[in-house]
BAZA-507248 format. One record per residue (C-alpha): z, x, y; chain; residue number from 0. Coordinates in nm, 4 decimals, always signed. Layout:
BEGIN
       up     east    north ch   i
        Z        X        Y  A NUM
...
END
This chain:
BEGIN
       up     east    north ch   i
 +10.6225 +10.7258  +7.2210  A   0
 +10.6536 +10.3770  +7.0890  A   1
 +10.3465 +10.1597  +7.2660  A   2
 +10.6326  +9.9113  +7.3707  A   3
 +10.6017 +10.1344  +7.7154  A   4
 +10.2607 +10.0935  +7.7560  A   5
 +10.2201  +9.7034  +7.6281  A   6
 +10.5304  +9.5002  +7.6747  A   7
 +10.8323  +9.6908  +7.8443  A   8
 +10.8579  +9.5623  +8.1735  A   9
 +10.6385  +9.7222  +8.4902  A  10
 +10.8449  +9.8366  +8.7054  A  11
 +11.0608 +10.0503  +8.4200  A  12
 +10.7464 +10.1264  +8.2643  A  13
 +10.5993 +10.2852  +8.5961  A  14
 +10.8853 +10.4929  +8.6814  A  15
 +10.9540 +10.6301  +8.3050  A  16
 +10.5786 +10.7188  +8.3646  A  17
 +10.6139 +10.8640  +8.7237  A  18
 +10.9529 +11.0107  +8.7826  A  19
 +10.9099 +11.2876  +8.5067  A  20
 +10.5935 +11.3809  +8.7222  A  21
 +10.7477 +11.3320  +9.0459  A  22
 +11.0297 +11.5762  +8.9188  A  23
 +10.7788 +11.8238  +8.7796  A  24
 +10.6231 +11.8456  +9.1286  A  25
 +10.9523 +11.8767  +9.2979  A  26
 +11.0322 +12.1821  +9.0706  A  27
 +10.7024 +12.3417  +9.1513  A  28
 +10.7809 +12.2800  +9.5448  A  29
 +11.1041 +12.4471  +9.5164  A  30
 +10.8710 +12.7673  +9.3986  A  31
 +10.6138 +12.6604  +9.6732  A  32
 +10.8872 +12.6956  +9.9072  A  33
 +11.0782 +12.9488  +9.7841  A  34
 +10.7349 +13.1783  +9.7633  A  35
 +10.6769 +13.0658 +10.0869  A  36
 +11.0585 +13.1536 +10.2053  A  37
 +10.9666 +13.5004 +10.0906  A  38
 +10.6448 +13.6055 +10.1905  A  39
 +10.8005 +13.4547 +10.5859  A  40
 +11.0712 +13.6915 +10.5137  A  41
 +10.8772 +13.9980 +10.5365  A  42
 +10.8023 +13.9413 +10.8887  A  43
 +10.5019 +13.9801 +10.8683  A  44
 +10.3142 +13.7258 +11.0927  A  45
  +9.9497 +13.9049 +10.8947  A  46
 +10.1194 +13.8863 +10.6045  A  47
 +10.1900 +13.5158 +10.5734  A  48
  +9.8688 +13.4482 +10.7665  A  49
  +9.6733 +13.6140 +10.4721  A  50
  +9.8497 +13.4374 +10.2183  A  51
  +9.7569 +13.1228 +10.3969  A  52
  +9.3877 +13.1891 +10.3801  A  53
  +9.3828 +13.2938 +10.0263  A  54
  +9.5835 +12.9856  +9.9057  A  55
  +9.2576 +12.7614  +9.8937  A  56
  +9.1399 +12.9781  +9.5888  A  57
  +9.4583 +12.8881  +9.4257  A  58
  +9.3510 +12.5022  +9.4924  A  59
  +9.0128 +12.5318  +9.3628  A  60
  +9.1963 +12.6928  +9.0523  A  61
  +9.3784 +12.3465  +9.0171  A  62
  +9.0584 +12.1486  +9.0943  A  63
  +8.8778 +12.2468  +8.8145  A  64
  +9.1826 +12.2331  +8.5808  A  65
  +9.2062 +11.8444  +8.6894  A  66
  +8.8084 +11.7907  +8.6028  A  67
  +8.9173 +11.8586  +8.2308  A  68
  +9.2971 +11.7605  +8.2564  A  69
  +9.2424 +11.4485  +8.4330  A  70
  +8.8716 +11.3440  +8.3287  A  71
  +8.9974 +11.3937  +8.0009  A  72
  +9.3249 +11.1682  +8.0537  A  73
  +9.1113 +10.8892  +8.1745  A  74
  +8.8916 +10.9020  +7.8857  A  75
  +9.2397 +10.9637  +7.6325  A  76
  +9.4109 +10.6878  +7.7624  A  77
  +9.1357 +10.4085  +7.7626  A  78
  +9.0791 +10.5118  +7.3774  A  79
  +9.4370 +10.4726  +7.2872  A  80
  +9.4150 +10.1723  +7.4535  A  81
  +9.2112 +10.0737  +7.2119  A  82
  +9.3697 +10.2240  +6.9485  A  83
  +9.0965 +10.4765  +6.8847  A  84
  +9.3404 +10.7900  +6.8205  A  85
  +9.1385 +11.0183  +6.6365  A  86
  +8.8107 +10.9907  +6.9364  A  87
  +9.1225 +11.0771  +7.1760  A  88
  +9.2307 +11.3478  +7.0042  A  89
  +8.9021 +11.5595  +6.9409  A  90
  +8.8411 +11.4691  +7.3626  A  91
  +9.1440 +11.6405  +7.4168  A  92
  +9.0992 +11.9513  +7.2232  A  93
  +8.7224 +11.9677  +7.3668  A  94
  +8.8924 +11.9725  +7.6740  A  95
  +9.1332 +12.2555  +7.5900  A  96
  +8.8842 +12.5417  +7.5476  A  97
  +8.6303 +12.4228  +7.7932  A  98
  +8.9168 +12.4865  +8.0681  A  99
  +8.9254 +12.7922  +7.9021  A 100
  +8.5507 +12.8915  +7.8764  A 101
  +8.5078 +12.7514  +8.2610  A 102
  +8.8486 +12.9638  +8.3730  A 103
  +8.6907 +13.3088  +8.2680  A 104
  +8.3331 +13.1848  +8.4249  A 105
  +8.5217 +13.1410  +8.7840  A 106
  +8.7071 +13.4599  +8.7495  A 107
  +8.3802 +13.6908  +8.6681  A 108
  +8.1630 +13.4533  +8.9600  A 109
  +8.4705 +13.5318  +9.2315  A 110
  +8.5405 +13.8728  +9.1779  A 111
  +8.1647 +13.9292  +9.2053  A 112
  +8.1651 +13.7518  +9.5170  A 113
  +8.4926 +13.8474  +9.6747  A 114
  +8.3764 +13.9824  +9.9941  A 115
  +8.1901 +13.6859 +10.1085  A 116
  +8.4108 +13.4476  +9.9745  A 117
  +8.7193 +13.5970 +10.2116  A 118
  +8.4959 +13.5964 +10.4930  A 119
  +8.4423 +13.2606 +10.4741  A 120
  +8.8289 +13.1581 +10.4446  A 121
  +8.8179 +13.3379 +10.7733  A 122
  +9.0043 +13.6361 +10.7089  A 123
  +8.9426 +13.9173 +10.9680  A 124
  +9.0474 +14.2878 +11.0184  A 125
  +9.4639 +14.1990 +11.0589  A 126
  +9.4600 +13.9495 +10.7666  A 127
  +9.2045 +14.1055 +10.5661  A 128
  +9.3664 +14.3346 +10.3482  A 129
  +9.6556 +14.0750 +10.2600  A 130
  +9.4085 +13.7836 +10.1673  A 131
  +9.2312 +14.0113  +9.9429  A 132
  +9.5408 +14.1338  +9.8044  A 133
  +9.6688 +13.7970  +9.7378  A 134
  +9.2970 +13.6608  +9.6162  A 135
  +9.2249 +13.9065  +9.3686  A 136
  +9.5634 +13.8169  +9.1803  A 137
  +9.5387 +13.4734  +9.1812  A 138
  +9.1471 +13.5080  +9.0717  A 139
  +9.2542 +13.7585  +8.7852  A 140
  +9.4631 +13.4849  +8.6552  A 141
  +9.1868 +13.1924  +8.6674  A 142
  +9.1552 +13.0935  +8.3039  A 143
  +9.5377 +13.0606  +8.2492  A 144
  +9.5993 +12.8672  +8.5298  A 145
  +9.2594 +12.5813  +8.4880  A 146
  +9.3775 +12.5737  +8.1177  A 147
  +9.7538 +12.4603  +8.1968  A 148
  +9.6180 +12.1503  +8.3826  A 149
  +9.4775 +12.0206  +8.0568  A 150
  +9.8185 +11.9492  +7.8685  A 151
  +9.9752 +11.9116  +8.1667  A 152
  +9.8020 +11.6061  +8.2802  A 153
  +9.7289 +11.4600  +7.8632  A 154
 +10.0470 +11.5175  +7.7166  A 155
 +10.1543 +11.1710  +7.9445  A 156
  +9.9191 +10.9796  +7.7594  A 157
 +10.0961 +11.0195  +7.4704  A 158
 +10.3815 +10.9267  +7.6669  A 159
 +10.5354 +11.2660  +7.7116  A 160
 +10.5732 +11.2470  +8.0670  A 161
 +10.8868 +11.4745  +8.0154  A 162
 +10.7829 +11.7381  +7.8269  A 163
 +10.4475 +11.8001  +8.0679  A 164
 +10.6957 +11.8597  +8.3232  A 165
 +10.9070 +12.0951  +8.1436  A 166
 +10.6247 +12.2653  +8.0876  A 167
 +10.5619 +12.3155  +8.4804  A 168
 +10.9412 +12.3488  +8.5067  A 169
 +10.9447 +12.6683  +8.2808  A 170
 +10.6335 +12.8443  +8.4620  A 171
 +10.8130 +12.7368  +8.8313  A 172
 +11.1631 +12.9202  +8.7284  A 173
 +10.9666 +13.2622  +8.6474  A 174
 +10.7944 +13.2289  +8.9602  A 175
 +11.1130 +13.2231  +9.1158  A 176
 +11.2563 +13.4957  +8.9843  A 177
 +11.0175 +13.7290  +8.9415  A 178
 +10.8708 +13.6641  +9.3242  A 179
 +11.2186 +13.8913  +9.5087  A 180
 +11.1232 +14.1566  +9.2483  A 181
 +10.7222 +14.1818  +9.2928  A 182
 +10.6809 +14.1323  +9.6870  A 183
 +10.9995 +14.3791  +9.7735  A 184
 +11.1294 +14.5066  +9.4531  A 185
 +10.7910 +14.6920  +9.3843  A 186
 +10.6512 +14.6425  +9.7590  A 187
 +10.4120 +14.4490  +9.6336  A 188
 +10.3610 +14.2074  +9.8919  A 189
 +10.0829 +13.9395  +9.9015  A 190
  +9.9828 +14.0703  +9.5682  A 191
 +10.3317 +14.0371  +9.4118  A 192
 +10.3442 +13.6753  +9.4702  A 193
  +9.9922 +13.6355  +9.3410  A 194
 +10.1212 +13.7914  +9.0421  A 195
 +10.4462 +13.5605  +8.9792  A 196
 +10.2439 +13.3320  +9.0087  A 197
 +10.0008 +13.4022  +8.6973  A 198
 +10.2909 +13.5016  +8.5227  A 199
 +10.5104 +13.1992  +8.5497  A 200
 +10.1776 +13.0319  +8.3889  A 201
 +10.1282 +13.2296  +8.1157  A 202
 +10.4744 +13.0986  +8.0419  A 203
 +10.3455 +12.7193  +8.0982  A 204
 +10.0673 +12.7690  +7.8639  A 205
 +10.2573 +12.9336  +7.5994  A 206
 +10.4702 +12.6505  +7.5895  A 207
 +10.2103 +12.3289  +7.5850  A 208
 +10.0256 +12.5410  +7.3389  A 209
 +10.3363 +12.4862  +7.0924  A 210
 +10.3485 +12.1064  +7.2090  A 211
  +9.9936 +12.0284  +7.1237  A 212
 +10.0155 +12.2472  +6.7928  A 213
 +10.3510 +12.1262  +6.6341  A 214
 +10.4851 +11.8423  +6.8496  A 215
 +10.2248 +11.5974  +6.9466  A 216
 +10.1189 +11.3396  +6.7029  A 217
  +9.7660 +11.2203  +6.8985  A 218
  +9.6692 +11.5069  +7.0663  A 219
  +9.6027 +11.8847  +6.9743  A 220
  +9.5106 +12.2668  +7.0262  A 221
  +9.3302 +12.2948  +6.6591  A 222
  +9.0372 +12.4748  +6.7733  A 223
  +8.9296 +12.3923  +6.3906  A 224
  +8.8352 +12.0189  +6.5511  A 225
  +8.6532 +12.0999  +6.8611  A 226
  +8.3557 +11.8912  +6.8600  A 227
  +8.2523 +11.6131  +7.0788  A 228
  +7.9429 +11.4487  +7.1850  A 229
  +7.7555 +11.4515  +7.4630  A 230
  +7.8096 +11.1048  +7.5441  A 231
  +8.1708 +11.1586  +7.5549  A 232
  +8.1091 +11.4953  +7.7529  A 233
  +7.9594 +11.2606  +8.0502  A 234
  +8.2472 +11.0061  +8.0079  A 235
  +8.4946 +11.3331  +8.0921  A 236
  +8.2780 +11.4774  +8.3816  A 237
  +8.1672 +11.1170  +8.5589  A 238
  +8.6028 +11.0938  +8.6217  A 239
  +8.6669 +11.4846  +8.5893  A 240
  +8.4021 +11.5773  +8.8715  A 241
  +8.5319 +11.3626  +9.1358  A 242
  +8.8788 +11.4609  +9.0647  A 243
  +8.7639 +11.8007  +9.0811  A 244
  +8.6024 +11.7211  +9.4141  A 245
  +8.9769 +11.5973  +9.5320  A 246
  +9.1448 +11.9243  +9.4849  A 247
  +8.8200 +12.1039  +9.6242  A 248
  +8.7647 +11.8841  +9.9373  A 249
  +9.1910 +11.9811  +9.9767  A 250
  +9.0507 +12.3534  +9.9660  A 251
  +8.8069 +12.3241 +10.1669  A 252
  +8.9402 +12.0998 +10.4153  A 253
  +9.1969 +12.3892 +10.4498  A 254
  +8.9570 +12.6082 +10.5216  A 255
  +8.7905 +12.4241 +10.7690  A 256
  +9.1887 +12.2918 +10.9195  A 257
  +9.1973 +12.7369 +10.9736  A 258
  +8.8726 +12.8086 +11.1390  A 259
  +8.9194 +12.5364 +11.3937  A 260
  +9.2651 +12.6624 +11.4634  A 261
  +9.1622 +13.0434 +11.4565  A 262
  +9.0398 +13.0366 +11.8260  A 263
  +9.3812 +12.9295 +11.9052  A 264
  +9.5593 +13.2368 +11.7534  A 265
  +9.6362 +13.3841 +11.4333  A 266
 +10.0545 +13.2240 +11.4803  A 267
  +9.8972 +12.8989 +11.4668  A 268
  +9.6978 +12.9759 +11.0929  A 269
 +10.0412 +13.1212 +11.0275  A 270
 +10.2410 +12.8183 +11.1014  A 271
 +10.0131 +12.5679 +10.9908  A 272
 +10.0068 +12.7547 +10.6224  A 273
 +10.3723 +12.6769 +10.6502  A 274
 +10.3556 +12.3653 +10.8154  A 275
 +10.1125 +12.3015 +10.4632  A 276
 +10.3418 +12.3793 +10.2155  A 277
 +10.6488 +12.2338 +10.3872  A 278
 +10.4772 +11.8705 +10.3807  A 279
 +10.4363 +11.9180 +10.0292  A 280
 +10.7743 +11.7270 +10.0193  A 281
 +10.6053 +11.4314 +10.1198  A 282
 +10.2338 +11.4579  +9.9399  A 283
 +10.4237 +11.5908  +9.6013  A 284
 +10.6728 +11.2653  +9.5718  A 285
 +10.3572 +11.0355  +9.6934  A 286
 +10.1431 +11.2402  +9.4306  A 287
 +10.3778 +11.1920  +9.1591  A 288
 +10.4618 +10.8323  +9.1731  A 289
 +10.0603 +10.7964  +9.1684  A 290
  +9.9306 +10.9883  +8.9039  A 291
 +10.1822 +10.9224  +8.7089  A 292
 +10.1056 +10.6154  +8.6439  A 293
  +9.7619 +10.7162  +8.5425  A 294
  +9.8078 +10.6692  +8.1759  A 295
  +9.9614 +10.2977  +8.2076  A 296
  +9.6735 +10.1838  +8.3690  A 297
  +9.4260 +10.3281  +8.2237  A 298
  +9.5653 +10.2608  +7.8128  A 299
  +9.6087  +9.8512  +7.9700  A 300
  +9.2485  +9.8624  +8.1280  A 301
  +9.0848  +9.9605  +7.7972  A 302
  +9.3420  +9.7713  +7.5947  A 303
  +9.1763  +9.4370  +7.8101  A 304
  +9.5541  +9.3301  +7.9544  A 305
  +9.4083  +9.2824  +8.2959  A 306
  +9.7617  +9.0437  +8.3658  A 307
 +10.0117  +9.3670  +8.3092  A 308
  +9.7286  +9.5551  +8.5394  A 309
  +9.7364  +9.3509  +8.7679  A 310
 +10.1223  +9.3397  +8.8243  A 311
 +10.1292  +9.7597  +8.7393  A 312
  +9.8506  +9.7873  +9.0526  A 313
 +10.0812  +9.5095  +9.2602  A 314
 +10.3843  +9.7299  +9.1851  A 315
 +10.2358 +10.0588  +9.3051  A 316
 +10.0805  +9.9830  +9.6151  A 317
 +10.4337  +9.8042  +9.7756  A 318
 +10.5920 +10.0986  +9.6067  A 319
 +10.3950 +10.4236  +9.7201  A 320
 +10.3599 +10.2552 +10.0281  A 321
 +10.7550 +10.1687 +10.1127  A 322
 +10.7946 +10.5379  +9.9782  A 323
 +10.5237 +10.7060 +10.1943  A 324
 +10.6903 +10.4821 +10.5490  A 325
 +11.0674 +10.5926 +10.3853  A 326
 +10.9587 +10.9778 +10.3651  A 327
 +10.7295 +11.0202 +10.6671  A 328
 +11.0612 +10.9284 +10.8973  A 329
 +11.2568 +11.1818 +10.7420  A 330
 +11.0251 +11.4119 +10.7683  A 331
 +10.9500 +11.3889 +11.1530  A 332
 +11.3349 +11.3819 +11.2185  A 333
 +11.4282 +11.6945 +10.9571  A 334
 +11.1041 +11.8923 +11.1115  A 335
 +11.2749 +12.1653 +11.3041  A 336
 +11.5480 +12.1879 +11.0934  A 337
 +11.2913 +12.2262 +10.7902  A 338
 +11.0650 +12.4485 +10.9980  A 339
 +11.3726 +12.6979 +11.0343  A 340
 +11.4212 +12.7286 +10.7016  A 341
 +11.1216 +12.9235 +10.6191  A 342
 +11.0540 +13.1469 +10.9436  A 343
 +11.2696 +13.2670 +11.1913  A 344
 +11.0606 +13.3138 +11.4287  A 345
 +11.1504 +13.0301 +11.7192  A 346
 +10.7579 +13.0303 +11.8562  A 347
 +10.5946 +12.9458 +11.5364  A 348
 +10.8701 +12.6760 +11.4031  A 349
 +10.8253 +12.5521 +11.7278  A 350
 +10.4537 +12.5231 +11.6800  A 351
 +10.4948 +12.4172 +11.3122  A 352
 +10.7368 +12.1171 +11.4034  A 353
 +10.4302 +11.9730 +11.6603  A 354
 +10.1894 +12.0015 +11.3238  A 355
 +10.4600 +11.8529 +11.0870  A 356
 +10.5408 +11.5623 +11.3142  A 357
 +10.1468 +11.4554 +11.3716  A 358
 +10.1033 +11.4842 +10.9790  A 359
 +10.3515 +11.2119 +10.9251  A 360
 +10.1337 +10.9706 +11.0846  A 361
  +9.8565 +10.9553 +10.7914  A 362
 +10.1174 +10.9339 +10.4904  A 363
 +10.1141 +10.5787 +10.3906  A 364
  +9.7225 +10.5507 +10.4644  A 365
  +9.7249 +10.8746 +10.1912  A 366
  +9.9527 +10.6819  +9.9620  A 367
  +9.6743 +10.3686  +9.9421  A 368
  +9.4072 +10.6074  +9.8953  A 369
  +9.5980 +10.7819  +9.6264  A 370
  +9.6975 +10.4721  +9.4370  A 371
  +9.3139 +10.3494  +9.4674  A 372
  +9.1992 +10.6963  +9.3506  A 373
  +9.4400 +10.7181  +9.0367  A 374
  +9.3038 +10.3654  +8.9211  A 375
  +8.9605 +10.4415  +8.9618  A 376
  +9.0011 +10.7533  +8.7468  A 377
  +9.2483 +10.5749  +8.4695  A 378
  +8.9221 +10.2580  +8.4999  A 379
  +8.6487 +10.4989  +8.4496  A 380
  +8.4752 +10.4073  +8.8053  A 381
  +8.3445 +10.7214  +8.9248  A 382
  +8.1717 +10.5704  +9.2561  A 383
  +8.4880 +10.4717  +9.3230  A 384
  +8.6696 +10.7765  +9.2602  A 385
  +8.4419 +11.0283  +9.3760  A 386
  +8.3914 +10.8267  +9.7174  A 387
  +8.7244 +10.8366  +9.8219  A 388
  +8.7686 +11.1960  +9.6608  A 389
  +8.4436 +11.3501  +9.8965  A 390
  +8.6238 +11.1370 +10.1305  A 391
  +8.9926 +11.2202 +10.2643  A 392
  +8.9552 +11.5932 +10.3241  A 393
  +8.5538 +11.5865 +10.2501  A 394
  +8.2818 +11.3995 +10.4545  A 395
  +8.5377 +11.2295 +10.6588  A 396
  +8.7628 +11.5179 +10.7837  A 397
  +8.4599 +11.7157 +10.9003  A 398
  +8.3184 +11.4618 +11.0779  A 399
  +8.6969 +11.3880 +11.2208  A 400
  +8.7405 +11.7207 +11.2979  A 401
  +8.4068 +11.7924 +11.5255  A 402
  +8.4685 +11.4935 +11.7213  A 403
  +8.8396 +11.5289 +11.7651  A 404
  +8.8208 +11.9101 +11.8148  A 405
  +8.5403 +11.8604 +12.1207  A 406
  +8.7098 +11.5888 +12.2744  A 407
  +9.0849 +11.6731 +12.2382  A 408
  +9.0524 +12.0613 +12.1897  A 409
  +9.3633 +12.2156 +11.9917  A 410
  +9.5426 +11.8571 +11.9874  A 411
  +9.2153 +11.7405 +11.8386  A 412
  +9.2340 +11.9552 +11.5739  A 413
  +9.6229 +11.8731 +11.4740  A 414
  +9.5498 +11.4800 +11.4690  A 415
  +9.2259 +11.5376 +11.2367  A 416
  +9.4057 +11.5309 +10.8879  A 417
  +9.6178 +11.1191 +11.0417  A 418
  +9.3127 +10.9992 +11.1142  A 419
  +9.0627 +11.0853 +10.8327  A 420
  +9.3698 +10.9541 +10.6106  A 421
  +9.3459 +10.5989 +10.8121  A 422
  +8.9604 +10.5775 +10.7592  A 423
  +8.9633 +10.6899 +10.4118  A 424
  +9.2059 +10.3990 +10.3537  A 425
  +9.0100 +10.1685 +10.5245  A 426
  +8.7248 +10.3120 +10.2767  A 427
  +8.9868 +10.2589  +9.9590  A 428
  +9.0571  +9.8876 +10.0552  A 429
  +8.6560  +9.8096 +10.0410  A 430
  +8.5737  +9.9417  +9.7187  A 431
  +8.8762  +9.7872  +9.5276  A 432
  +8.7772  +9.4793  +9.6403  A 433
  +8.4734  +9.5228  +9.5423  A 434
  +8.5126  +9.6474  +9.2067  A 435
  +8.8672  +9.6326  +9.0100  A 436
  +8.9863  +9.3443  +9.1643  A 437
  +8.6768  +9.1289  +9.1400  A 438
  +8.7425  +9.2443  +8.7626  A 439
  +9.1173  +9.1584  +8.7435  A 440
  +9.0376  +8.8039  +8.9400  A 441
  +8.8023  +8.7190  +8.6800  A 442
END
């Protein structure tokens, strides 16, 4: 892509040719979110979907440690094209490539190992037990394929091919869907046979950016021929890749925590709240996408120096994530029982679920500033920044939200725990970007 986008092409068409391909990409893999979740409801199941719902942290952790090398790497990419330093960019992003790699079979042989334990701490118990493990070992199994496709998947865009990353996702989303009616009751698979879509549908992802990167891309690569890097350059990937790690990880565990509390309360209430989950994904994904997206335009005009087109891409996203969180939050409280229905038919939980969708409206636009400050720490390089607000929302925060709330307010406690760690974190957000980029951009 011609640097026009990044340098000179006004911000507002810049930012959504950057964003929209993502925002699409994450709209195709919530059509397979819901449509796996559609499924697994329709067995009936009520143990079923509960033990899918535990297991699904693993699957999160699986995409937190894909972004420490997809997006710590980005960061690092962009700034050096920035500054016009292709070749450094290129041999960062084929380091990155087989590290995923390397660190993907490492968490496969450490959880298998460590199964039991592991699913007794996402809380399964003897009803949910076998169908978390079933789902946990597949996903697991399939570690280094899926940490590896969040490396091209999150570099290609600095390079400016926003579109073909989320092809990419598109292609591994469409086998998910079809092959997910054939594992779980075609073979009577179950929770297994969606684990196993799932790691299929990626092997298709990765087969596909492996061709990008090898024939297609001009800056980046997959030429294992060229992987070196130095140390110093190793640090400059973790320092941003950690704390975006840490995101996806504190979203894990703050899942697991979100379960235990409600476990006392009854295993329909895990089961709709792993719904509930998944069905606000319409929300997060679209906030998400317009975010990171933009990753790569910041970042490539923050080490480029053009601290005027930063400051009116960062002016631009806040009044635009924000207007979009307020816009999307209303829909979603009105559409909740009619959304609810879609996946279960079971009136009691959907009744529960719309309760839980409703109060998780509350916290989107606080999560759309935190996002926005998050992606431009990362795409700056500031990893106080970013790892503060990462240990943060669903980290440090939550649990302390969560304690208090739960032994004041009890079950109710526990639902308005996610709103309100999203309004503190945001509070959090506005004091460290005016203490660091913005002192920068001002002088």
């Amino acid at each position: 892509m011609n640097n026009e986008w990044f340098e000179t092409v006004s911000v507002h068409k810049a930012y959504l040719k950057f964003s929209l391909p993502v925002v699409c990409g994450l709209m195709i893999s919530l059509v397979y979110n819901m449509v796996d979740t559609w499924f697994i409801a329709r067995t009936g199941n009520t143990d079923l979907v509960a033990g899918v719902a535990l297991g699904a942290p693993i699957f999160i952790l699986m995409v937190a440690i894909g972004d420490m090398f997809g997006l710590g790497g980005a960061s690092v990419i962009s700034r050096l094209f920035g500054q016009h330093k292709d070749d450094e960019g290129r041999k960062i992003s084929i380091f990155c490539f087989y590290a995923a790699i390397i660190v993907g079979v490492m968490v496969a042989v450490l959880m298998l190992v460590f199964k039991g334990p592991v699913l007794q701490l996402l809380g399964a118990g003897q009803d949910t037990m076998m169908y978390a493990s079933s789902y946990y070992t597949g996903i697991v199994l399939g570690a280094p394929l899926i940490i590896v496709s969040f490396t091209p998947n999150n570099q290609l865009r600095t390079e400016g091919l926003a579109t073909q990353s989320m092809i990419g996702g598109a292609i591994g989303s469409v086998v998910n869907i079809i092959l997910d009616p054939l594992f779980i009751f075609g073979l009577g698979w179950g929770a297994a046979g969606a684990a196993a879509a799932t790691v299929l549908g990626y092997v298709c992802t990765d087969t596909y950016y492996v061709y990008l990167l090898l024939r297609k891309t001009k800056k980046l690569s997959a030429d294992i021929r060229e992987f070196r890097v130095v140390p110093s350059e190793v640090l400059q990937i973790l320092a941003i890749g950690i704390p975006a790690c840490i995101t996806n990880l504190c979203q894990s565990f703050g899942m697991t925590i979100l379960n235990r509390f409600l476990l006392p309360y009854g295993n329909d209430k895990v089961a709709a709240m792993g719904i509930v989950t998944k069905t606000n994904l319409i929300a997060a994904f679209i906030i998400i996408g317009f975010a990171f997206g933009a990753q790569p335009l910041i970042g490539y005009n923050y080490g480029a120096g053009n601290r005027d087109r930063l400051k009116k891409i960062l002016r631009f996203g806040y009044g635009f994530e924000c207007c979009i969180a307020l816009a999307i939050s209303g829909f979603m409280a009105l559409a909740a029982p009619y959304l609810l229905r879609l996946f279960i038919d079971d009136a009691h939980i959907a009744a529960i679920g719309t309760h839980m969708l409703r109060l998780q409206q509350i916290g989107m636009v606080f999560m759309a500033i935190v996002l926005v400050t998050t992606v431009t720490f990362q795409a700056a390089g500031k990893a106080l920044g970013a790892f503060m607000l990462s240990a943060g929302r669903q980290g440090f925060i939550f649990v302390a939200v969560i304690c208090t709330a739960s032994s004041l307010y009890g079950y109710t406690g526990v639902l308005i725990s996610q709103p309100v760690s999203d309004a503190l974190t945001a509070m959090l957000a506005v004091v460290l970007f005016a203490g660091s980029v913005y002192q920068e951009i001002k002088e």
